[in-house]
PDB file of N, H, CA, C and O in Angstrom:
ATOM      1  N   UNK A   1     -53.860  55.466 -24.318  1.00  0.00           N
ATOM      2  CA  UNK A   1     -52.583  55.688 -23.684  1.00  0.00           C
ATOM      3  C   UNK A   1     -52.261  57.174 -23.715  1.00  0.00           C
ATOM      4  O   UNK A   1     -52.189  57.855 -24.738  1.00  0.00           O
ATOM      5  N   UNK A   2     -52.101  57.537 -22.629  1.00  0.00           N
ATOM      6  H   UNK A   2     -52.160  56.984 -21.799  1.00  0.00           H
ATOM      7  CA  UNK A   2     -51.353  59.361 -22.026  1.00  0.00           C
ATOM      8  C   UNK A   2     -50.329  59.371 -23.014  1.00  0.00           C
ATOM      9  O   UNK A   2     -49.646  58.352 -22.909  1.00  0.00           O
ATOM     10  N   UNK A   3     -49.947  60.130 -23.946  1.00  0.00           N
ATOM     11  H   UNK A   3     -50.502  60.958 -24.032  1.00  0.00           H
ATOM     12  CA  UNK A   3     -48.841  60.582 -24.765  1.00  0.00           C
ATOM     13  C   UNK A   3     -48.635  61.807 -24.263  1.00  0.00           C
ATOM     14  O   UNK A   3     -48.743  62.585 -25.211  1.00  0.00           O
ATOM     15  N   UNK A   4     -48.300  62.633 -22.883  1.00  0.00           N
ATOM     16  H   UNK A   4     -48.213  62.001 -22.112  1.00  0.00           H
ATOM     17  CA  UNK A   4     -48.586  63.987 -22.529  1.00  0.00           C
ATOM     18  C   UNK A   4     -46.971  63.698 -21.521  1.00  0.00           C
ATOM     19  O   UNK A   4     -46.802  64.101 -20.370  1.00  0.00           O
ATOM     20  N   UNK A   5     -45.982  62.929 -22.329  1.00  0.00           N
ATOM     21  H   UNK A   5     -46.119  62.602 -23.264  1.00  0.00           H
ATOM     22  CA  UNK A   5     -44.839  62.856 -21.383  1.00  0.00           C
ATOM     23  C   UNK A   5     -43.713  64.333 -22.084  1.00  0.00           C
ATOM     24  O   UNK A   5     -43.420  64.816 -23.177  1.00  0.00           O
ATOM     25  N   UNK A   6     -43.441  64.528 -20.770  1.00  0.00           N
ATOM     26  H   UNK A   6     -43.679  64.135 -19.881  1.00  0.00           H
ATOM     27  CA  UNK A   6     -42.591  65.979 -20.644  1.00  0.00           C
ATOM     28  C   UNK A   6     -41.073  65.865 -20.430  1.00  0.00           C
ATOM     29  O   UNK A   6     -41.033  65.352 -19.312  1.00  0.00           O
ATOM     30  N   UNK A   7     -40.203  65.981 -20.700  1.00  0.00           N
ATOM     31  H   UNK A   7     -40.235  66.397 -21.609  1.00  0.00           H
ATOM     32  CA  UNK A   7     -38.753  65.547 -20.490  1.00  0.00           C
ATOM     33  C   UNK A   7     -38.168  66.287 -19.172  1.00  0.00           C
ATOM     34  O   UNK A   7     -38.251  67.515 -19.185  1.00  0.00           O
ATOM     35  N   UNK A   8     -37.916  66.022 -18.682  1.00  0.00           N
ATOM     36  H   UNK A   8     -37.849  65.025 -18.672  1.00  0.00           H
ATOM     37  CA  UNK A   8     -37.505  66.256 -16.578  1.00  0.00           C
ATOM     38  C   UNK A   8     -35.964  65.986 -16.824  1.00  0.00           C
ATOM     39  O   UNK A   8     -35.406  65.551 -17.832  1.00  0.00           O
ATOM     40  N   UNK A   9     -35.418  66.392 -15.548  1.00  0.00           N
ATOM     41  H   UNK A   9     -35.871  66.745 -14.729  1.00  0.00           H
ATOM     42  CA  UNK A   9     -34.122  66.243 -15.241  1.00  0.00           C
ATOM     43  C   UNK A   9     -34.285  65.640 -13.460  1.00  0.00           C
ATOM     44  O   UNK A   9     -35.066  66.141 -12.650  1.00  0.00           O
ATOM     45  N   UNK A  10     -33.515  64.691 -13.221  1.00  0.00           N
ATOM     46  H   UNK A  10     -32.880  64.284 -13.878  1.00  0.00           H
ATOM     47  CA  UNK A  10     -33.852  63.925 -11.825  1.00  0.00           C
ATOM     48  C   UNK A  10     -32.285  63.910 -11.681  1.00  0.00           C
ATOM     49  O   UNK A  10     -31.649  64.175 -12.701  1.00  0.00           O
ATOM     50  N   UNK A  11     -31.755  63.695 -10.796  1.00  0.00           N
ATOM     51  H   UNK A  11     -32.271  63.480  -9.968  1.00  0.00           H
ATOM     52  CA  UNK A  11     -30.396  63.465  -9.898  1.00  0.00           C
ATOM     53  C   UNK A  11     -31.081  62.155  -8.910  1.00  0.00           C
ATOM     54  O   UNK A  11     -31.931  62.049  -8.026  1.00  0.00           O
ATOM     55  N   UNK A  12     -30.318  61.439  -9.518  1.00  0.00           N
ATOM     56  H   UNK A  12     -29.627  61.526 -10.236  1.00  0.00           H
ATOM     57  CA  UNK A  12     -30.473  60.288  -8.712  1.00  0.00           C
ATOM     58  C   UNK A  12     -29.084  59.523  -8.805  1.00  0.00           C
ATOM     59  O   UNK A  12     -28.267  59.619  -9.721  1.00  0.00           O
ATOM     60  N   UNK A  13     -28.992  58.738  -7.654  1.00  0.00           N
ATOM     61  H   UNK A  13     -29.656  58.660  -6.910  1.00  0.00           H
ATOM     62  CA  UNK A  13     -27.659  57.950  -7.314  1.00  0.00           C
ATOM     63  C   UNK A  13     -27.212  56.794  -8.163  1.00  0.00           C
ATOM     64  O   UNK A  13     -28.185  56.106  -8.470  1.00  0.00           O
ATOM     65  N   UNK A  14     -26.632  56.562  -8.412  1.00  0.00           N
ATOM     66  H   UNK A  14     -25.841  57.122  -8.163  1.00  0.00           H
ATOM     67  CA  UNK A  14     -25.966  55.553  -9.560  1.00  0.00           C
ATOM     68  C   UNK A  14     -26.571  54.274  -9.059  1.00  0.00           C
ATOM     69  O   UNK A  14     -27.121  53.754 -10.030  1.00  0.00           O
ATOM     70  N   UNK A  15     -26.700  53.642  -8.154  1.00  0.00           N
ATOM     71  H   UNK A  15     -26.253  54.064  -7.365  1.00  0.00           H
ATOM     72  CA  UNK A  15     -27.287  52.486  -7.727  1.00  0.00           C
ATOM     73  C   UNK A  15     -28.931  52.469  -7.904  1.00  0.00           C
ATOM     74  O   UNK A  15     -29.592  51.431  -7.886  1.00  0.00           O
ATOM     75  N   UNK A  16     -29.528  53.919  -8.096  1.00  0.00           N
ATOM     76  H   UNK A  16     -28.991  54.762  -8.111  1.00  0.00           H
ATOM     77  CA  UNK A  16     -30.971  53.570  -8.567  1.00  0.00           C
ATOM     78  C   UNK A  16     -30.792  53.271  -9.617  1.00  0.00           C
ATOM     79  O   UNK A  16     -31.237  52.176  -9.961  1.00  0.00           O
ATOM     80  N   UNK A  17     -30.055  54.110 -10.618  1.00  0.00           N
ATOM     81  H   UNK A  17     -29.694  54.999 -10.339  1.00  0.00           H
ATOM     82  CA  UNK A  17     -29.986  54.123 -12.155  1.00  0.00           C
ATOM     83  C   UNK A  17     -30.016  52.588 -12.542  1.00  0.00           C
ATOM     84  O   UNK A  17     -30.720  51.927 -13.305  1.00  0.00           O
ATOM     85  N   UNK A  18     -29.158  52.350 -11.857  1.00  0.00           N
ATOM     86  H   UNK A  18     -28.585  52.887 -11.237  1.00  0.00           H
ATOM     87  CA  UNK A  18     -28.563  50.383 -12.265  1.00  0.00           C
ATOM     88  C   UNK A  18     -30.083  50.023 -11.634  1.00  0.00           C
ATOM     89  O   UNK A  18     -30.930  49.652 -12.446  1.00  0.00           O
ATOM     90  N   UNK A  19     -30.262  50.069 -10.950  1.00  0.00           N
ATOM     91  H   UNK A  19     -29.574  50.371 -10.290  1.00  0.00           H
ATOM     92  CA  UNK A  19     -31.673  49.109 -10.400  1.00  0.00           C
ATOM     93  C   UNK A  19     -32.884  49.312 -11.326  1.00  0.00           C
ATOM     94  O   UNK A  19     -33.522  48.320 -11.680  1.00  0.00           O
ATOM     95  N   UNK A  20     -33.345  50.932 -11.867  1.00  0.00           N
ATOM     96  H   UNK A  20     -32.827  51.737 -11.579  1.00  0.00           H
ATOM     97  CA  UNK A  20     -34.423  51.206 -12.541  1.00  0.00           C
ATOM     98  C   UNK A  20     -33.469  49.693 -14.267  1.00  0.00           C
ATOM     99  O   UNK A  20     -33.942  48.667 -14.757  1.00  0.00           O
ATOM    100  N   UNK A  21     -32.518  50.211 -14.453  1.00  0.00           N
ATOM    101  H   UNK A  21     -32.134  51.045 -14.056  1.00  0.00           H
ATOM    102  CA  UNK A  21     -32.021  49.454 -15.373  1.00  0.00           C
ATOM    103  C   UNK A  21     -32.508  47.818 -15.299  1.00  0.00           C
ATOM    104  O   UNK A  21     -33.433  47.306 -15.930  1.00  0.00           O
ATOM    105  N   UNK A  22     -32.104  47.531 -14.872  1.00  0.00           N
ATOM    106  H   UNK A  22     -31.352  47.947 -14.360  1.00  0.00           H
ATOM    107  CA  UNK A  22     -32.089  46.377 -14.034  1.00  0.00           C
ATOM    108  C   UNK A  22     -33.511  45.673 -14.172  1.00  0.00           C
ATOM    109  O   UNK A  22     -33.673  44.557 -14.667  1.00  0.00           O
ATOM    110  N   UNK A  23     -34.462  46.443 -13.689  1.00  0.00           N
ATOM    111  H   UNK A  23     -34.330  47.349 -13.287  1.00  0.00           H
ATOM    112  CA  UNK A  23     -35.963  46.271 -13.475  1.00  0.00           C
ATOM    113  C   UNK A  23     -36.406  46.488 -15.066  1.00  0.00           C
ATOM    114  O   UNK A  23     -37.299  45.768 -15.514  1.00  0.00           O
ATOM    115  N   UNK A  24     -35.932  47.239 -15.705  1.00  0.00           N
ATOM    116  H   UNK A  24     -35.207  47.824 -15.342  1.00  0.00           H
ATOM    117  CA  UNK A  24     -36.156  47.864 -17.306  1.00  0.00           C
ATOM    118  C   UNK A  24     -36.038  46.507 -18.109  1.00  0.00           C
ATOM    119  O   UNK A  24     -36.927  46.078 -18.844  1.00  0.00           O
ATOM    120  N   UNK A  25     -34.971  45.963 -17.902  1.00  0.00           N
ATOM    121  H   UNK A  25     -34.248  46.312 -17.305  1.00  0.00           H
ATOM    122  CA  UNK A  25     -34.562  44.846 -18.443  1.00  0.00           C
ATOM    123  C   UNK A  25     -35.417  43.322 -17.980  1.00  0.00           C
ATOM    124  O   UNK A  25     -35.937  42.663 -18.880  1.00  0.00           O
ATOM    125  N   UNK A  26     -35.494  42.895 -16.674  1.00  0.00           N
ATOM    126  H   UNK A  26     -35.071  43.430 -15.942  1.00  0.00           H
ATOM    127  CA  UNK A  26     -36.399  42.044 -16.121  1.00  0.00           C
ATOM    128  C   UNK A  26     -37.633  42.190 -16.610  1.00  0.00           C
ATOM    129  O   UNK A  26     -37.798  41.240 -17.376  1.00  0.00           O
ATOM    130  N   UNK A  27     -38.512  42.803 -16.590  1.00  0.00           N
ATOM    131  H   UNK A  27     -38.378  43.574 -15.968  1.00  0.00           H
ATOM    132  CA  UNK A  27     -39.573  43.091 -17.077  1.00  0.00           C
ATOM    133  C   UNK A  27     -40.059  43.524 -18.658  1.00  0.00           C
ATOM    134  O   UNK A  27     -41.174  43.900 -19.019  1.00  0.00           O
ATOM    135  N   UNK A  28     -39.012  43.366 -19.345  1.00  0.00           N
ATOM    136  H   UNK A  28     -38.106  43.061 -19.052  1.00  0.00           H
ATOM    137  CA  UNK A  28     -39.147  44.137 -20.779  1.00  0.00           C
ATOM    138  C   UNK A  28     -39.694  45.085 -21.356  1.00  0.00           C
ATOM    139  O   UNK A  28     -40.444  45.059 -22.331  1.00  0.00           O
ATOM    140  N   UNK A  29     -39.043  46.595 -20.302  1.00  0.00           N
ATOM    141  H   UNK A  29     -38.434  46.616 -19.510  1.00  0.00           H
ATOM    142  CA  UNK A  29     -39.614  47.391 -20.770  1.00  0.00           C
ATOM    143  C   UNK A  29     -38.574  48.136 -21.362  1.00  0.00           C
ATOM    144  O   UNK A  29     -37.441  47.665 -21.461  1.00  0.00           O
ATOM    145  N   UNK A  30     -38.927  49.480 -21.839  1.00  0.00           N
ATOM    146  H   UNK A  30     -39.848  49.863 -21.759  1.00  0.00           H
ATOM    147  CA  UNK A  30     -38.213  50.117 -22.995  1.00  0.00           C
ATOM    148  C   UNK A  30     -37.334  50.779 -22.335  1.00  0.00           C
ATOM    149  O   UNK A  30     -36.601  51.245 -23.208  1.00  0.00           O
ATOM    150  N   UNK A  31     -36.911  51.148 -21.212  1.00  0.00           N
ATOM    151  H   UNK A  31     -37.507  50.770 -20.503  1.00  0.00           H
ATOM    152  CA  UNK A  31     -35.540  51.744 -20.885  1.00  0.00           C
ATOM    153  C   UNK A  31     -35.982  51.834 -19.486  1.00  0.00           C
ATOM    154  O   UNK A  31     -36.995  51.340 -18.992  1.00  0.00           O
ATOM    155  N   UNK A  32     -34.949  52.633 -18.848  1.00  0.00           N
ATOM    156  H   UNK A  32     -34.126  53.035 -19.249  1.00  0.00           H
ATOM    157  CA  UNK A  32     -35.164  52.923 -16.798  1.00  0.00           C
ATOM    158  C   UNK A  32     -35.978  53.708 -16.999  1.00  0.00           C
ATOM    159  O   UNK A  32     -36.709  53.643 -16.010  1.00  0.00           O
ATOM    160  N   UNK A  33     -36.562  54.851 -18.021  1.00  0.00           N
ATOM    161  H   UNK A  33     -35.968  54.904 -18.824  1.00  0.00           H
ATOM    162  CA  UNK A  33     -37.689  55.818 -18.105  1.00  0.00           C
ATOM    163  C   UNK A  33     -38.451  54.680 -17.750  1.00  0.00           C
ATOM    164  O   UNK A  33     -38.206  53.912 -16.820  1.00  0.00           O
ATOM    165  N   UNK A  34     -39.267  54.630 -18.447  1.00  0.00           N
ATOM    166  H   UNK A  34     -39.466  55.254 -19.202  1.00  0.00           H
ATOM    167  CA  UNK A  34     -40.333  53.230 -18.065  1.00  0.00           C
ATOM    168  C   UNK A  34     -40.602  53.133 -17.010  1.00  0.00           C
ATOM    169  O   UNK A  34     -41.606  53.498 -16.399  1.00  0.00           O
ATOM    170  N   UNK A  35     -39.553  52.531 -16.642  1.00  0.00           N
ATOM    171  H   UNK A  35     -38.737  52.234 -17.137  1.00  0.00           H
ATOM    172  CA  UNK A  35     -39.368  51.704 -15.197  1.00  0.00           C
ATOM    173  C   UNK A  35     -39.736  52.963 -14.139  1.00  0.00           C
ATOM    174  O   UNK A  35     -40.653  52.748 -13.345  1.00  0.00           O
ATOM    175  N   UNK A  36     -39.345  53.713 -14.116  1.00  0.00           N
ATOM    176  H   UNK A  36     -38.601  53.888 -14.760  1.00  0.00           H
ATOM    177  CA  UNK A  36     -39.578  54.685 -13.083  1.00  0.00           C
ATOM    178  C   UNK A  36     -41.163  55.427 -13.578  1.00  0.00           C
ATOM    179  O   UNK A  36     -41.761  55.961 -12.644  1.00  0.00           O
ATOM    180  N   UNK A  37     -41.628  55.467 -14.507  1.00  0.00           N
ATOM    181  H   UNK A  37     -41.141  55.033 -15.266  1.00  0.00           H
ATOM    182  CA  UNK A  37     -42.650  55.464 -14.893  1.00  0.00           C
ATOM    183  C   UNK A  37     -44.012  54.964 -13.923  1.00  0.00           C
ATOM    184  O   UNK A  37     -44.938  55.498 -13.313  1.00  0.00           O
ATOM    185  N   UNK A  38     -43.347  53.202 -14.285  1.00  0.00           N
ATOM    186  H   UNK A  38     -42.595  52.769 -14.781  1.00  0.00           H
ATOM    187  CA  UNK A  38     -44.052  52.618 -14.037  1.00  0.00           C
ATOM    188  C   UNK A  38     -44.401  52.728 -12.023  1.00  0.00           C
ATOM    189  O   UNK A  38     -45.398  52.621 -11.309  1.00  0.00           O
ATOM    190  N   UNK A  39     -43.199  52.943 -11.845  1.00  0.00           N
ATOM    191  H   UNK A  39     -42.389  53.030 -12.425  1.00  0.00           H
ATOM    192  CA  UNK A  39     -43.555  53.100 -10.122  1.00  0.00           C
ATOM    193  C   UNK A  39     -44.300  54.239  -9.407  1.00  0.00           C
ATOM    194  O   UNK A  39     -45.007  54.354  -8.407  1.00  0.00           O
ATOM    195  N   UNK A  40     -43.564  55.432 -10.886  1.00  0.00           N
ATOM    196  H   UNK A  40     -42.989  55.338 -11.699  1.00  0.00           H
ATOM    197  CA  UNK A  40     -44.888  56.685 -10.317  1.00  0.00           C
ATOM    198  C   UNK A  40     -46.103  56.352 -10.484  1.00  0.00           C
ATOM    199  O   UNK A  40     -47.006  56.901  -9.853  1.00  0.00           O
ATOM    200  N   UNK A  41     -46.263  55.620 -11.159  1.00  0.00           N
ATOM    201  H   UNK A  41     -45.529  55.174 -11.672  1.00  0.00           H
ATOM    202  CA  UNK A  41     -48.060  55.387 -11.534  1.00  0.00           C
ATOM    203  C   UNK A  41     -48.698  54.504 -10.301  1.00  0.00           C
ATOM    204  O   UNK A  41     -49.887  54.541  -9.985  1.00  0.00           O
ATOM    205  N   UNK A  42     -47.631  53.661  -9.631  1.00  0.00           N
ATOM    206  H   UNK A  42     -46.665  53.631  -9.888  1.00  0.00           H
ATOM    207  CA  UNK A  42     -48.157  52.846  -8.649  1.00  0.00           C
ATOM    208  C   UNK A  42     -48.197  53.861  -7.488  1.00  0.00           C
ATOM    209  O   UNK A  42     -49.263  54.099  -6.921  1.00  0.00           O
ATOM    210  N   UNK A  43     -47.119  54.423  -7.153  1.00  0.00           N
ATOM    211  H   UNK A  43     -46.252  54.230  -7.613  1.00  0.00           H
ATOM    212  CA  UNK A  43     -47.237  55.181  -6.029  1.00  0.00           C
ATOM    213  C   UNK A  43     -48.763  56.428  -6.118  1.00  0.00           C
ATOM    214  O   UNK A  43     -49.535  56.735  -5.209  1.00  0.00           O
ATOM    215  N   UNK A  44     -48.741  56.830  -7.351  1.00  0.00           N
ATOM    216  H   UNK A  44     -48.114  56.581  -8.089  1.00  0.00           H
ATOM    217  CA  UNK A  44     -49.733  57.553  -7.335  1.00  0.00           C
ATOM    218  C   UNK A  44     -51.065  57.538  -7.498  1.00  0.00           C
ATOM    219  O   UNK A  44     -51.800  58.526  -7.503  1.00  0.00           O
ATOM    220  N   UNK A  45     -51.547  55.774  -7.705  1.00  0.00           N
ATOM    221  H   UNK A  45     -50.949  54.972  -7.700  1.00  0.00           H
ATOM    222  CA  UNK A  45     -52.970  55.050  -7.674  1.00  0.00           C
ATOM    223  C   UNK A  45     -53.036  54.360  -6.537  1.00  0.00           C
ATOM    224  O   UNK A  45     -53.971  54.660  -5.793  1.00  0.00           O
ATOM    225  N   UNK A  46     -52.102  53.281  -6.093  1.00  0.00           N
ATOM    226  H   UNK A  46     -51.343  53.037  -6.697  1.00  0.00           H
ATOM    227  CA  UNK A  46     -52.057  52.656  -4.631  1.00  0.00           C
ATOM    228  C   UNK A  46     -50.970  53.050  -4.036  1.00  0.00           C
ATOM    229  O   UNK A  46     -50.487  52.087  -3.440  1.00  0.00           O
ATOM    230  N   UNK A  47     -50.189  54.230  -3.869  1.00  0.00           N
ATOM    231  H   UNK A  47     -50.582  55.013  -4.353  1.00  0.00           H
ATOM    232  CA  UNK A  47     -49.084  54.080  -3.125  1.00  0.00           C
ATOM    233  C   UNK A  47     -49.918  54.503  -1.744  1.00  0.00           C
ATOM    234  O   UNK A  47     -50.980  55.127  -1.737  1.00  0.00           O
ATOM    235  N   UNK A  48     -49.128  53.978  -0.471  1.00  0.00           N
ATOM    236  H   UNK A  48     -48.266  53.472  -0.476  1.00  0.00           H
ATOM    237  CA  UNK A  48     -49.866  55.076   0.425  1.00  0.00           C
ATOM    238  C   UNK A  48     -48.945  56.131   0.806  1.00  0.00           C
ATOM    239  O   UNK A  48     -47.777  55.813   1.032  1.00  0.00           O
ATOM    240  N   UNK A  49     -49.351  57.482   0.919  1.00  0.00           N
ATOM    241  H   UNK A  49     -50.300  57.739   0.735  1.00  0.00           H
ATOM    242  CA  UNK A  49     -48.376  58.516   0.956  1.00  0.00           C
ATOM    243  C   UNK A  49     -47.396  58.760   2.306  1.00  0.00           C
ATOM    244  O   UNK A  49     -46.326  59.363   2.380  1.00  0.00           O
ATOM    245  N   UNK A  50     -48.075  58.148   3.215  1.00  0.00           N
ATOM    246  H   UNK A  50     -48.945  57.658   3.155  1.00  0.00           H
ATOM    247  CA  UNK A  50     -47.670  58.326   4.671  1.00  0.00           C
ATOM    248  C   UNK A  50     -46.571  56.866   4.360  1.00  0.00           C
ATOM    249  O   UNK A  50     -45.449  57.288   4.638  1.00  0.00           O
ATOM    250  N   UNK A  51     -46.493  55.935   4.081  1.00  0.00           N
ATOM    251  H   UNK A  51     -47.405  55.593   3.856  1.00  0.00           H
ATOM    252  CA  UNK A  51     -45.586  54.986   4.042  1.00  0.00           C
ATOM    253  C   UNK A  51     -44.512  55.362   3.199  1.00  0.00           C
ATOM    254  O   UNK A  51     -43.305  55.331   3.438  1.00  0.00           O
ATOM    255  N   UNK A  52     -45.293  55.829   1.878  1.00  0.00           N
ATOM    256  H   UNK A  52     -46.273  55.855   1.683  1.00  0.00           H
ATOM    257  CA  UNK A  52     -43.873  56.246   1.032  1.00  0.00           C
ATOM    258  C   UNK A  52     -42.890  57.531   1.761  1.00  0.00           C
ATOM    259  O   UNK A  52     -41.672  57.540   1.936  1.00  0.00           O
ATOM    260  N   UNK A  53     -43.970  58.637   2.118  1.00  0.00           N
ATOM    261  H   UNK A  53     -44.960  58.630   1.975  1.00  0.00           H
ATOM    262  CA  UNK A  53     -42.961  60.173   2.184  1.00  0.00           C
ATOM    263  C   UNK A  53     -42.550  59.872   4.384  1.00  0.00           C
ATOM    264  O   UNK A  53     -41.661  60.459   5.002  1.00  0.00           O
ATOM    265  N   UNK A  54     -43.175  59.217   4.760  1.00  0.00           N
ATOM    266  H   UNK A  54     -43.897  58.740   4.258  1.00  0.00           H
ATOM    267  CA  UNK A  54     -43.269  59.530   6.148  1.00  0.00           C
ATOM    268  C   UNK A  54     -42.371  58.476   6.558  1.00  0.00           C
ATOM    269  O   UNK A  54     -42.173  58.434   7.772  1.00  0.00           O
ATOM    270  N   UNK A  55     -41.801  57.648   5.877  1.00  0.00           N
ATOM    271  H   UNK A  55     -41.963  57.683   4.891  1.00  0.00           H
ATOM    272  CA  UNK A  55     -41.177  56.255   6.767  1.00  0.00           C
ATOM    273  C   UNK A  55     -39.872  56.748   5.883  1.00  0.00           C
ATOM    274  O   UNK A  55     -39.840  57.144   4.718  1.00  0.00           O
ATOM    275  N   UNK A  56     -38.480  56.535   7.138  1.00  0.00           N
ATOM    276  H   UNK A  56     -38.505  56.213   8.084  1.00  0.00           H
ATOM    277  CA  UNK A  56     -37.095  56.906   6.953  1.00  0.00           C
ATOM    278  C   UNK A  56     -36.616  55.642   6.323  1.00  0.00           C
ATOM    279  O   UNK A  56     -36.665  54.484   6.736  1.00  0.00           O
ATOM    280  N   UNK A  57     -36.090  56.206   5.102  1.00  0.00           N
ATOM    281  H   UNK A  57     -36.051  57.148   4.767  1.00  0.00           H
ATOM    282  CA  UNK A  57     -35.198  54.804   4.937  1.00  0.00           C
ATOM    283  C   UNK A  57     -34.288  55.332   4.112  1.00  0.00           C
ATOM    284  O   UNK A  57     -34.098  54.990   2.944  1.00  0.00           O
ATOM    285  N   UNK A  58     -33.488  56.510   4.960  1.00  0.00           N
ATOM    286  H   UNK A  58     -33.642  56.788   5.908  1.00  0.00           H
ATOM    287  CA  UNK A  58     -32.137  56.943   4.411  1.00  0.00           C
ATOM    288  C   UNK A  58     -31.052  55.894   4.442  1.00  0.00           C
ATOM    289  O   UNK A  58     -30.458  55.613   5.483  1.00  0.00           O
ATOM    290  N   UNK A  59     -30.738  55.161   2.957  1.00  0.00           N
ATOM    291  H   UNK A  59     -31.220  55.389   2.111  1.00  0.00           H
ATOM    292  CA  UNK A  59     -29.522  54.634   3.178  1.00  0.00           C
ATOM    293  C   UNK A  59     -28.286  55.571   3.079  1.00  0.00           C
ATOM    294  O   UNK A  59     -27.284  55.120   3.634  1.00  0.00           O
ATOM    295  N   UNK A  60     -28.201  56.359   2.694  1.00  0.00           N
ATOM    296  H   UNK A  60     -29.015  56.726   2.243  1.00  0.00           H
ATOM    297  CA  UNK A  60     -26.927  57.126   2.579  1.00  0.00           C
ATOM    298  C   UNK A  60     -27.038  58.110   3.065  1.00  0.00           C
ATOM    299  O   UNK A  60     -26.759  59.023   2.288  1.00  0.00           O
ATOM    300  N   UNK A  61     -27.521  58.645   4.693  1.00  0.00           N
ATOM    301  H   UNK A  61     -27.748  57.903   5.324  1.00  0.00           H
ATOM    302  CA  UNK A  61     -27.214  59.347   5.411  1.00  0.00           C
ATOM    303  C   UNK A  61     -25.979  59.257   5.955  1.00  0.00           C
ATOM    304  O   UNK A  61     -25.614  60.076   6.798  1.00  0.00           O
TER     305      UNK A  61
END
C-alpha cells in the first residue's frame, strides 16, 4: 500500500462534500478523503479522459 499521501486543499461545493460523505459511509470507508481517493484511482486506471474532462455536465452554471 502507497503511504506517499500529501495533504491538498480542494474547494468543492457542499453537495459533493455530503455525497463523498455519503459514499464514505455506504461503503465503509474511513472518511470523504477515501472516498475521493478512491475515484481518483478509478479515473486514473479506467477513467476515460475524453468522457471525464470533455463531456459538459455543468450543474451550476
Amino acid at each position: 500500500m502507497n503511504k506517499n499521501k500529501v495533504a491538498v486543499t480542494f474547494e468543492i461545493e457542499a453537495d459533493q462534500r455530503d455525497w463523498l460523505e455519503q459514499k464514505a459511509e455506504a461503503y465503509n470507508l474511513s472518511d470523504a478523503a477515501k472516498a475521493l481517493r478512491v475515484l481518483l484511482d478509478f479515473a486514473m486506471v479506467d477513467g476515460d479522459d475524453k468522457a471525464i474532462f470533455e463531456t459538459i455536465r455543468c450543474t451550476r452554471c
